[in-house]
C-alpha positions as CSV (number, residue, x, y, z in Angstrom):
1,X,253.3,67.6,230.8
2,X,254.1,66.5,227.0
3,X,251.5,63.5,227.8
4,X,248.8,65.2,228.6
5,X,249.0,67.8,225.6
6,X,250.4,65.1,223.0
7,X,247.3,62.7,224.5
8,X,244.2,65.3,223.3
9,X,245.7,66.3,220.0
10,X,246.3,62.9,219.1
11,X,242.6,61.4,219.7
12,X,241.2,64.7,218.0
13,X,243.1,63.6,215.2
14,X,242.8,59.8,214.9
15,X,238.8,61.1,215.0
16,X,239.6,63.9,212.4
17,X,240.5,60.9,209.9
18,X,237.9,58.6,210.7
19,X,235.0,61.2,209.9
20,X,236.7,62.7,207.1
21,X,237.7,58.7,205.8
22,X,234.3,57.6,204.5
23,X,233.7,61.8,203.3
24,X,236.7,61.1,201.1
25,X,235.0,57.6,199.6
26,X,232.0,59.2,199.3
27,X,233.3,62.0,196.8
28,X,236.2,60.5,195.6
29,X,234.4,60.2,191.9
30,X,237.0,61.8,190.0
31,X,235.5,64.5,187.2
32,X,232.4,65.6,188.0
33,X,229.6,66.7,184.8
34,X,227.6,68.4,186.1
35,X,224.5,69.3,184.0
36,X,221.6,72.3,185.0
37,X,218.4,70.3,184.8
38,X,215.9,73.0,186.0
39,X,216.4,76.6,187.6
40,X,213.2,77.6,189.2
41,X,212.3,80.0,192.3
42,X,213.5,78.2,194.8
43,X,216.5,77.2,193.2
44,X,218.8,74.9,190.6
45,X,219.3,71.9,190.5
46,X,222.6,69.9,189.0
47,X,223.2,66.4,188.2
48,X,226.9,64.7,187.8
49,X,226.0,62.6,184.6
50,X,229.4,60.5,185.4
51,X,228.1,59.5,188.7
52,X,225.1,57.5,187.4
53,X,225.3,53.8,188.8
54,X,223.0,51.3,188.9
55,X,222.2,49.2,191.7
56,X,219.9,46.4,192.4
57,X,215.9,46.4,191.6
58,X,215.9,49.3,189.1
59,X,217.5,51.2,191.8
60,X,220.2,53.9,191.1
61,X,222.4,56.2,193.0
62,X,223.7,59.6,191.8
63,X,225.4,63.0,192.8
64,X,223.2,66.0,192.4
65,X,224.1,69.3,193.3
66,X,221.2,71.9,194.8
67,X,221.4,75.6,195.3
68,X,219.0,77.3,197.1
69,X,218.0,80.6,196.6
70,X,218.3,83.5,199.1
71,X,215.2,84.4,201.3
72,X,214.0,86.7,203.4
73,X,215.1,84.6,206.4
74,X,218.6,83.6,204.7
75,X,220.4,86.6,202.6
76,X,222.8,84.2,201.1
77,X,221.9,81.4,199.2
78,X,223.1,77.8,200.3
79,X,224.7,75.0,198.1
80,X,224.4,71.1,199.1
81,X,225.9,68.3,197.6
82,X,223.2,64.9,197.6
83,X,224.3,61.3,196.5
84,X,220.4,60.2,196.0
85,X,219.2,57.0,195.7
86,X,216.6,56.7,193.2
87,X,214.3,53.7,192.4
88,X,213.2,53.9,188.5
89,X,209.7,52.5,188.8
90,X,208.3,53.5,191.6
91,X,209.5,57.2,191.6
92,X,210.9,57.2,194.7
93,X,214.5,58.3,196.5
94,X,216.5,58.5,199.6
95,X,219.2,60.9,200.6
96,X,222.0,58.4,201.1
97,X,224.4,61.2,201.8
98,X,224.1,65.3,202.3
99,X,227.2,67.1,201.8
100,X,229.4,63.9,202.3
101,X,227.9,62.9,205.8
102,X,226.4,59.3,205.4
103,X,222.3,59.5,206.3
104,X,222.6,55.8,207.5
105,X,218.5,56.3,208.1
106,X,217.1,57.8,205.1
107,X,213.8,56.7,204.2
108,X,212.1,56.2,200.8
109,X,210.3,59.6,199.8
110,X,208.1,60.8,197.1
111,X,208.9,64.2,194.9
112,X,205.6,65.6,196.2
113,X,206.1,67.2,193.1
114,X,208.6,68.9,193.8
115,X,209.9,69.5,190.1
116,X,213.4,70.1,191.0
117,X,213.5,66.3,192.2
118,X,210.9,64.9,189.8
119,X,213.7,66.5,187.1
120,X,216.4,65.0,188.8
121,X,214.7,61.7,189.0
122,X,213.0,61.9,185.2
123,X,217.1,62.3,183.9
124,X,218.7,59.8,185.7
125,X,216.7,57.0,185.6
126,X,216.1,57.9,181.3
127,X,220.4,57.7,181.2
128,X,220.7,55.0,183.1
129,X,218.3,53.2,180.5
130,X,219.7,54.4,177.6
């Protein structure tokens, strides 16, 4: 009878630290500074200025932090964490991660103007150069 009890909690477990294993790597950066880079009606957005790195063909990857504001539809506003991938020159990011859970197929996007990421973008790729 201890088998089969022992059996469930111990695979629910072992799965427990598998997920939460790469959530851990993902966030495991230590102080975060975050700076407000633009407050606007749908929201604010934040970037961690020590999570700046660059990668490979003016390519970058950051931590930004986004609340959303309350709606109609949703009486309490939401906050998500991103770690973005941004490349420099042609303006353009992936998602690489949403609130610690890899996005294994995220896709290149434009802002669409969307200020909140054109600010976000604008920021890290002007520290990353300076």
């Amino acid at each position: 009878m201890k088998n089969i009890i022992l059996y469930p909690i111990l695979t629910l477990t072992i799965i427990s630290l598998i997920l939460v294993s790469p959530i851990q790597k993902v966030f495991a950066i230590g102080n975060v500074d975050w700076l407000l880079l633009k407050e606007n009606n749908n929201g604010k957005e934040w970037v961690d200025l020590g999570s700046i790195k660059r990668l490979k063909n003016n390519e970058i990857s950051v931590l930004t932090k986004y609340f959303e504001n309350p709606t109609k539809e949703k009486t309490k506003g939401e906050t998500n964490l991103y770690l973005m991938q941004i490349n420099c020159i042609s303006r353009e990011y992936k998602d690489i991660s949403i609130n610690g859970i890899p996005s294994f197929k995220a896709k290149w996007k434009s802002s669409n103007k969307d200020e909140l990421i054109d600010v976000v973008i604008d920021k890290s790729c002007t520290e990353i150069s300076s």
